[in-house]
C-alpha positions as CSV (number, residue, x, y, z in Angstrom):
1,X,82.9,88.4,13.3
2,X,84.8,91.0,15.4
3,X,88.0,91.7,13.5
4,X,90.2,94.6,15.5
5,X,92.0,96.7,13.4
6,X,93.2,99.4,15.5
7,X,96.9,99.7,16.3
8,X,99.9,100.8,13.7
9,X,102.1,98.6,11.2
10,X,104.6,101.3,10.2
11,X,107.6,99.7,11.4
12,X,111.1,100.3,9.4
13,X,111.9,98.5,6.0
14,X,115.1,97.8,4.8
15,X,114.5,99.6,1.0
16,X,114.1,97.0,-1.7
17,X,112.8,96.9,-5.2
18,X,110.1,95.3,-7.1
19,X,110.8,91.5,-8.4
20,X,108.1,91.5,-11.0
21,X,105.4,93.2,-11.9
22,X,102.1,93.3,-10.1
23,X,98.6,94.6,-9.9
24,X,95.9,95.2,-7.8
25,X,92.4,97.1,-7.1
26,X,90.1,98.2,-4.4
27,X,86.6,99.8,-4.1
28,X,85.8,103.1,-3.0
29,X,82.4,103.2,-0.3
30,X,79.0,105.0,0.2
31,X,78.5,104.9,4.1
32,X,74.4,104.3,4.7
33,X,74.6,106.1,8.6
34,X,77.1,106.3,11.3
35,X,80.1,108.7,9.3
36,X,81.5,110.9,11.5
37,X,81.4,108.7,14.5
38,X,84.8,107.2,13.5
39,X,86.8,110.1,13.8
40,X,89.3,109.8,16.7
41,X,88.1,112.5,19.0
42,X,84.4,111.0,18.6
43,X,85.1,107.5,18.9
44,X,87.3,108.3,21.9
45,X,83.9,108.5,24.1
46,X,81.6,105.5,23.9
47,X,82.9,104.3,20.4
48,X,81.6,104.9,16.8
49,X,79.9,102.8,14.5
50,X,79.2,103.0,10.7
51,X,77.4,101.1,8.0
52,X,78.3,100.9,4.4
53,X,79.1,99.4,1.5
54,X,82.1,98.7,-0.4
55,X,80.6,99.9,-4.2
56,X,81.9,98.8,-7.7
57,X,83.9,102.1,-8.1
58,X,87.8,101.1,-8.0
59,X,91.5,102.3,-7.8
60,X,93.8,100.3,-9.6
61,X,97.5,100.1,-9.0
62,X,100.5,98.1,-11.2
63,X,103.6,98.4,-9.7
64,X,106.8,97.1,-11.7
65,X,110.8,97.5,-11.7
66,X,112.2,100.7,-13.1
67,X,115.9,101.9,-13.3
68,X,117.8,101.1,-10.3
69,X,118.0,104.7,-8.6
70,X,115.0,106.3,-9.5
71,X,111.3,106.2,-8.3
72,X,108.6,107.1,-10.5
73,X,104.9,107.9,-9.6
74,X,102.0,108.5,-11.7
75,X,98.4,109.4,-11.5
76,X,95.5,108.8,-13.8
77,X,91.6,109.5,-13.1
78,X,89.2,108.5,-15.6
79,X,85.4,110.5,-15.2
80,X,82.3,108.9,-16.5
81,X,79.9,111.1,-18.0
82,X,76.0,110.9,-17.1
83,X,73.6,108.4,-17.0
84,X,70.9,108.1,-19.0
85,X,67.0,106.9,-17.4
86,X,68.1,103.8,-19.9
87,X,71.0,103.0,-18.3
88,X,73.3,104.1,-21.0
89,X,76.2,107.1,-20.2
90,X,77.9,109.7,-22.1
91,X,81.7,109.5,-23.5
92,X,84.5,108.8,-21.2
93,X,86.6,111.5,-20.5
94,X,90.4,111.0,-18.9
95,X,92.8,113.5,-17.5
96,X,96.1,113.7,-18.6
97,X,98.0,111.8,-15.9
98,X,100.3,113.7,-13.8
99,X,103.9,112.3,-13.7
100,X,106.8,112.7,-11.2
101,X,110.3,111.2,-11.5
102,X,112.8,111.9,-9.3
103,X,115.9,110.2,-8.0
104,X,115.8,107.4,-4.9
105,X,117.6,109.4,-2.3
106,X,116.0,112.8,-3.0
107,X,113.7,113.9,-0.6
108,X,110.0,112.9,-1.4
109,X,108.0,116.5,-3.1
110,X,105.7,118.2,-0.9
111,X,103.2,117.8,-3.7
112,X,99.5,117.1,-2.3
113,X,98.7,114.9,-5.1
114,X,101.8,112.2,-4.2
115,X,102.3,112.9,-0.7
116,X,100.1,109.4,-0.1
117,X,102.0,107.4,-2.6
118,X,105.3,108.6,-1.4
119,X,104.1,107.8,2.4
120,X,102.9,104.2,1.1
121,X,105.9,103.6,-0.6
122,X,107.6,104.5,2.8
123,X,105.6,102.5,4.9
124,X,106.1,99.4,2.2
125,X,109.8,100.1,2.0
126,X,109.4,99.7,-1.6
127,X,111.9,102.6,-2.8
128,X,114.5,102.1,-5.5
129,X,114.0,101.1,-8.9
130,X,110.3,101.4,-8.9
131,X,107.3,102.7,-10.9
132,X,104.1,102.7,-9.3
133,X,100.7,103.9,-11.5
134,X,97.3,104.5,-9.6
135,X,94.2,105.1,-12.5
136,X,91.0,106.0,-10.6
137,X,87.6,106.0,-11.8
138,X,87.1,109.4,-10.2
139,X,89.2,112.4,-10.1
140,X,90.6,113.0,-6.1
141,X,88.8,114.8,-3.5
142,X,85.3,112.9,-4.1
143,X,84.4,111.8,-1.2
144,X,84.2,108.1,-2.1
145,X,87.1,107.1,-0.1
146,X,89.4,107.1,-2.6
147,X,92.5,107.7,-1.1
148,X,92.1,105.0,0.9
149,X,91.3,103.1,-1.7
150,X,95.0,103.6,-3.7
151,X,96.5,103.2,-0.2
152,X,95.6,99.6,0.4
153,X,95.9,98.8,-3.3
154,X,99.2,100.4,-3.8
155,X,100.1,98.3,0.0
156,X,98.5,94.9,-2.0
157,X,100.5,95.2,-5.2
158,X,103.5,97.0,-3.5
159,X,103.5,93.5,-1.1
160,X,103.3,91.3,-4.1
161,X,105.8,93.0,-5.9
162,X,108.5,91.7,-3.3
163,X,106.6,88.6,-2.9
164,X,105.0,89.1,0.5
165,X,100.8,89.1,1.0
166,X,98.8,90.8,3.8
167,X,95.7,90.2,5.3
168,X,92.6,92.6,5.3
169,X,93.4,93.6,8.7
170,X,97.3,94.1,8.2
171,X,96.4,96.3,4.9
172,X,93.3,98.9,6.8
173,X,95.5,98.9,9.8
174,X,98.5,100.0,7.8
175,X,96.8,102.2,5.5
176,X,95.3,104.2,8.7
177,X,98.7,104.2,10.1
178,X,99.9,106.1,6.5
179,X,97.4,108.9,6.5
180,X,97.3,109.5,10.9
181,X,101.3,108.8,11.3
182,X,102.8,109.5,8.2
183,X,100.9,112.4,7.3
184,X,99.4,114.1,10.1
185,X,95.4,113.6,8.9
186,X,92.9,113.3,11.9
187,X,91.2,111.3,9.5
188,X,88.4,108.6,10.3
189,X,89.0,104.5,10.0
190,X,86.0,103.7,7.8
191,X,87.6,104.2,4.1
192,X,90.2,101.7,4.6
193,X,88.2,98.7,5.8
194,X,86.0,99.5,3.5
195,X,89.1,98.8,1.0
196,X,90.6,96.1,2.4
197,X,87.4,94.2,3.0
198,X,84.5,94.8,0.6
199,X,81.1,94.1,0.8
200,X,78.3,95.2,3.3
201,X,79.5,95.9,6.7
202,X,78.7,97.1,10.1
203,X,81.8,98.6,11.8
204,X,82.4,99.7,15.6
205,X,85.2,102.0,16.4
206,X,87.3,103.2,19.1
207,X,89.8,106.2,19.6
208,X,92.3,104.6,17.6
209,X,90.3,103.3,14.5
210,X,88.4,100.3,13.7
211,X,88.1,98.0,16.8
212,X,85.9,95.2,14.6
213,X,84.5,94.2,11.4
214,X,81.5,92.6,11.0
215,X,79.2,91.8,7.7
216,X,75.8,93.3,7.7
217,X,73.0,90.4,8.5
218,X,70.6,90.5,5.7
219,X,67.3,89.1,6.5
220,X,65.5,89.8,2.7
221,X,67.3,89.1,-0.4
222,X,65.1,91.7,-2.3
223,X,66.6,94.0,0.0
224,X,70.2,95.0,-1.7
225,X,69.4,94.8,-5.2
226,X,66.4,97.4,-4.1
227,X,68.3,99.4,-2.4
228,X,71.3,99.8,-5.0
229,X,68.6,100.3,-7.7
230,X,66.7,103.6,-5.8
231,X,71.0,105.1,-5.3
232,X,72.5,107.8,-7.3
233,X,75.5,109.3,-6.6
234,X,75.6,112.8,-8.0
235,X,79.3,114.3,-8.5
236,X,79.0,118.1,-7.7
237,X,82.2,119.1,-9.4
238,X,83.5,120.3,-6.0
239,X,87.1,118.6,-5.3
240,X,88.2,119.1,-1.3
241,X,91.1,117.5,0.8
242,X,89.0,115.9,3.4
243,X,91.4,116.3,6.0
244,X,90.7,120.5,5.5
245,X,86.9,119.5,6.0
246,X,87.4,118.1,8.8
247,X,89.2,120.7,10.8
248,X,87.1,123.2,10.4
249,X,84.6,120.7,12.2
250,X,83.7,122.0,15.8
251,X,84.2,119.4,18.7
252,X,81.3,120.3,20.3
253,X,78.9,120.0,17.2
254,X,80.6,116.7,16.5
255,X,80.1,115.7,20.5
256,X,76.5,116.4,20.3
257,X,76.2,115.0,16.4
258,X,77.7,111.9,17.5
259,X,74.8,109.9,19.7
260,X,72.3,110.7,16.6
261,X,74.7,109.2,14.2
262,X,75.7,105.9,16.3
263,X,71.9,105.4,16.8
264,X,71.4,105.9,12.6
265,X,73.8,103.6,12.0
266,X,71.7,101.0,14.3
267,X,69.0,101.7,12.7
268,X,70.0,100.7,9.2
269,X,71.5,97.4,10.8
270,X,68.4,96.6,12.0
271,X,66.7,97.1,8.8
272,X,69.1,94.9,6.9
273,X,69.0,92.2,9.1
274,X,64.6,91.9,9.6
275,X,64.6,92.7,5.7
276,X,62.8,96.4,5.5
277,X,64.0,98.8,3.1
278,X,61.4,101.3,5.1
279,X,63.8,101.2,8.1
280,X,67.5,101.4,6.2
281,X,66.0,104.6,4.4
282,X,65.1,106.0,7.9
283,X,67.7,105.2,9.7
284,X,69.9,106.9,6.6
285,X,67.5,110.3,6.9
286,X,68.6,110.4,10.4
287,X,72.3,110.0,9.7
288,X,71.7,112.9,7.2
289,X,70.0,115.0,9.5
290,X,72.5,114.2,11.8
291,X,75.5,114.8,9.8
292,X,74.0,118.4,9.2
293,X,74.5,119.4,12.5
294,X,78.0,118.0,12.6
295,X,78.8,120.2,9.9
296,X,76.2,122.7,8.3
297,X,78.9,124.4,6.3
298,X,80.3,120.9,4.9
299,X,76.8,119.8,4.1
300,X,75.5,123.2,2.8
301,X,75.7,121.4,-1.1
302,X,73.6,119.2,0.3
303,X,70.6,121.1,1.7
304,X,70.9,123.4,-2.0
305,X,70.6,120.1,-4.1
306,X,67.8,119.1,-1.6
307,X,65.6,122.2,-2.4
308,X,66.5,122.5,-5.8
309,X,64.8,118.8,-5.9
310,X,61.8,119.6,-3.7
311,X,59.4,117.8,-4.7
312,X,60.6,114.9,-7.0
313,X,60.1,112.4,-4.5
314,X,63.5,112.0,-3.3
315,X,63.8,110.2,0.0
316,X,67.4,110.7,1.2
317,X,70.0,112.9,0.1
318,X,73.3,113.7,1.9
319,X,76.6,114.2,1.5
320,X,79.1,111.9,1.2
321,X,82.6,111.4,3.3
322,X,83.4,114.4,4.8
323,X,81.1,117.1,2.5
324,X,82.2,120.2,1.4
325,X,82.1,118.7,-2.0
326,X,82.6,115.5,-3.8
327,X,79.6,113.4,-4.0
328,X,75.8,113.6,-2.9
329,X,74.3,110.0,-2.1
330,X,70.5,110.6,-3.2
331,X,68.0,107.7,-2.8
332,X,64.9,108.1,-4.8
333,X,62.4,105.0,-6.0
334,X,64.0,103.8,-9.8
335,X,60.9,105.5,-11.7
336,X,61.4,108.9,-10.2
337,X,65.1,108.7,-11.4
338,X,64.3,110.0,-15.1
339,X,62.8,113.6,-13.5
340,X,65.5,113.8,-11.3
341,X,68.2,113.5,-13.8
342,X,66.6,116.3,-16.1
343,X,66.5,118.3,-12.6
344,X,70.2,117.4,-12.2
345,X,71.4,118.9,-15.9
346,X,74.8,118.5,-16.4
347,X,75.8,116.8,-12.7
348,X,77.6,113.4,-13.1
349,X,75.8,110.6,-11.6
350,X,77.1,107.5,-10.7
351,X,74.9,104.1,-9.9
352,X,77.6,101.2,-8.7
353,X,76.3,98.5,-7.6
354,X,76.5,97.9,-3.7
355,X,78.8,95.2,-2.0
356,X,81.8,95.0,-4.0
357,X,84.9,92.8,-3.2
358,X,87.8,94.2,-1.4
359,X,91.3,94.7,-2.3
360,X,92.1,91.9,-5.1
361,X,95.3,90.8,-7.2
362,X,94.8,91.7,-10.8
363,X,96.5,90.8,-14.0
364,X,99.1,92.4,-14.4
């Protein structure tokens, strides 16, 4: 299936207001190779390609009607504590949400943490008598793709509010549009679809995002449920804007980066469609090795995590998203998980399951 989703939505919207209530969710993603190759100035030579997974992390959004003149936004994240070798995880623990009201025709806050919703809200020309809540399962900055995530949610139940739907494509297109038009972020095409979508995909892109979706051929069904069982996703504490990250990238490194990383990404498309777990995990330690020399200063957590573990049979680690913090991806087989955890301390560490669905109506 080739499913462009290039091109921007962002035309102007007569404001309206909610009719009813409404709610929706979408996953965050773990790319397996290929991120890095979807940023525009990459992509703009030869194309980029990336395979992932949609995982069973979300970002929830109810919208509803509020007073007529006013718009109020609010923003919840919800952190797990760590897992336990038997699959059990410490207490929840929830930040206090953070809360701005202000009036419809006042201009939106240059706040970082609702410059998104305020640009979504824009782009939906959802704008008077509104109350839109986002609660995420991480806190922002994580490298999960989670800001893409709240972008085509908050489009779904935004949409639904006024009675309208979207399509996968209309939402990833749109929510690119958001972060590249609206606010200015050179940002890569991969989070979105990942979003919109779900599931296990292989992605090609050009200079102006996504230019087709197609699901990952998988030739062994062993294949997923071993792979998700071997991946821990360790939180280093760190919180970044990825947008910063990304700056400070050099275009040459990213040039000479990119060839390695389009050719990892083949590589784990190949071993998911003939059915060998040996050939995703290699064609994943050559994406990391590649995304190294995209960045070593954004993967620099990474290679410290990777000799503080020498030796405990991990068999890929790298950083997630753009680096610089967030989230390590490690892959280790399930019975070397207990000595890595006791390695790990303190560090949060996630297992979702792999191939979640994309951006869904909940009840509201």
């Amino acid at each position: 299936m080739s499913t462009p989703c290039a091109g921007s939505l962002l035309a102007s919207r007569t404001l309206r207001s909610p009719l009813w209530r409404a709610a929706a969710s979408a996953p965050m993603r773990v790319s397996f190779a290929g991120g890095g190759s979807d940023l525009p100035g990459v992509a703009r030579q030869d194309g980029g390609r990336v395979v992932g997974a949609a995982i069973d992390l979300r970002v929830r959004v109810v919208v509803e009607p509020f007073d007529r003149g006013w718009v109020r936004l609010e923003l919840a994240s919800r952190g797990r504590g760590r897992e336990q070798p038997g699959g059990s995880a410490e207490a929840t623990e929830v930040s206090a949400p953070r809360v701005l009201t202000r009036r419809r025709g006042d201009p939106p806050r240059d706040d970082l943490a609702f410059r998104l919703l305020e640009a979504t809200l824009a782009a939906a020309g959802v704008g008077d008598g509104v109350a839109l809540r986002v609660e995420a399962e991480t806190s922002p900055g994580a490298g999960l793709g989670g800001s893409a995530s709240a972008a085509v949610a908050a489009l779904f139940a935004l949409r639904a509010s006024v009675g309208e739907v979207a399509s996968p494509e209309e939402l990833s297109r749109e929510a690119v549009a958001i972060e590249r038009e609206r606010l200015g972020n050179a940002c890569g095409a991969q989070d979105q679809v990942f979003a919109a979508f779900g599931g296990l995909l292989d992605l090609a892109f050009d200079a102006r995002g996504c230019s087709g979706v197609r699901p990952l051929a998988i030739g062994s069904p062993e294949l997923v449920p071993a792979l998700s069982a071997g991946l821990l996703l360790v939180d280093t504490a760190v919180r970044r804007v990825s947008g910063d990250v990304l700056d400070r990238v050099d275009a040459g490194a990213a040039r000479e980066a990119k060839g390695e990383l389009v050719a990892a990404a083949g590589d784990v498309a190949r071993g998911f469609e003939i059915g060998s777990l040996a050939l995703v995990l290699s064609g994943m330690r050559r994406g990391a090795a590649a995304k190294v020399r995209l960045s070593e200063a954004a993967s620099a957590i990474a290679v410290s995590m990777e000799q503080r573990l020498d030796g405990l049979g991990v068999e890929v680690l790298r950083m997630c998203g753009a680096g610089g913090g967030g989230h390590i991806l490690v892959w280790a087989p399930p019975e070397r998980h207990a000595r890595l955890l006791d390695a790990l301390g303190p560090c949060v560490v996630r297992r979702p399951p792999l191939g979640a669905p994309g951006v869904r109506r909940e009840p509201a």
